[in-house]
Structures are given as structure tokens and as C-alpha cells.
N, C-alpha and C positions, 0 to 999 in steps of 0.2 A: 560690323556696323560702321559705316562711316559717314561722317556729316561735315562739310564745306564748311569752308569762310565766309564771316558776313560780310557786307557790302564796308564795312569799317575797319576792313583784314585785319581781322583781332582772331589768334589761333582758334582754331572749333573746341569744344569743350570733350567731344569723346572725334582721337582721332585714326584708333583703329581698334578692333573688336567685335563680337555678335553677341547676340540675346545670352545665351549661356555663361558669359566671361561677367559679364553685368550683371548678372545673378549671383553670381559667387563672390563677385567684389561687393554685394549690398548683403549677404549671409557672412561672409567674413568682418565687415567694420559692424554689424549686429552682437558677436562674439567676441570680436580683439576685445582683448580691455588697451586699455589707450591711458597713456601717461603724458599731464602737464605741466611744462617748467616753463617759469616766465623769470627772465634776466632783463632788471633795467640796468644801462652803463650811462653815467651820468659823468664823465670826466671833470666837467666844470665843479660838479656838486664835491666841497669839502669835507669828508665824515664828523672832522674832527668842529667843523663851522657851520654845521647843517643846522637850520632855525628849527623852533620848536613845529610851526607849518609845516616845513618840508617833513620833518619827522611824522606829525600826526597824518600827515597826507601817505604816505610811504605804508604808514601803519594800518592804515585803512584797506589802502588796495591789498596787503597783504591778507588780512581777515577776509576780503571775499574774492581774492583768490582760493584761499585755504576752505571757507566754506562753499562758494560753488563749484570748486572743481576738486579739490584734496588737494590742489596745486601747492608748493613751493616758489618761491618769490626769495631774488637774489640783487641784490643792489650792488652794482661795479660803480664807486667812487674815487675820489683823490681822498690820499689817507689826510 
């Protein structure tokens, strides 16, 4: 299966394969189990001066990380 550039030459989305390979790529991501890590790196942000906001905002995405996805949530800061 192949399919061109649009007129915006922005790469094609399938850009080489046939009907069978697409079937086993959409039977296979049905089955993977799939794991998600989300790393925010905040160099400016100081752990040890982080305001009670930034804390409860951090805190927040972490809980629906954790429940819509099972995700883990990592924060890279200045100590």
C-alpha cells in the first residue's frame, strides 16, 4: 500500500505496506499491553522552593495519570 504527499509535503502517513501487514499491525496494538511513563524535567523548578501550587498542580496530574492510565509520573527538578 502506498500513498503520496499531500500538496503541503508533509510525509504520507502509511508509506510502504499492503492490506495484510495493516491487519497485523491493528491485531497486534489490540493485544500489546502498552506501558506509560510520563517524565516532566523542570530545571528552573526548585524541589526544595517548590510553592504549595506547584506542589498541588504536580499532584493532581499525578492522580490522573495514575488513574487513567496506571501511568507513573517523574518530576526532574533542581534539588
Amino acid at each position: 500500500m502506498h500513498r503520496g504527499t499531500g500538496a503541503m509535503h508533509r510525509p504520507p502517513g502509511i508509506e510502504v505496506g499492503d492490506d495484510a501487514t495493516l491487519r497485523s499491525l491493528q491485531h497486534r496494538a489490540r493485544v500489546t499491553r502498552t506501558r506509560l511513563e510520563v517524565t516532566i524535567v523542570q530545571p528552573g523548578l526548585s524541589a526544595a522552593r517548590a510553592s504549595a501550587a506547584q506542589l498541588q498542580l504536580l499532584a493532581c496530574a499525578e492522580t490522573y495519570l495514575y488513574e487513567t492510565a496506571n501511568a507513573p509520573l517523574e518530576v526532574l527538578c533542581s534539588s
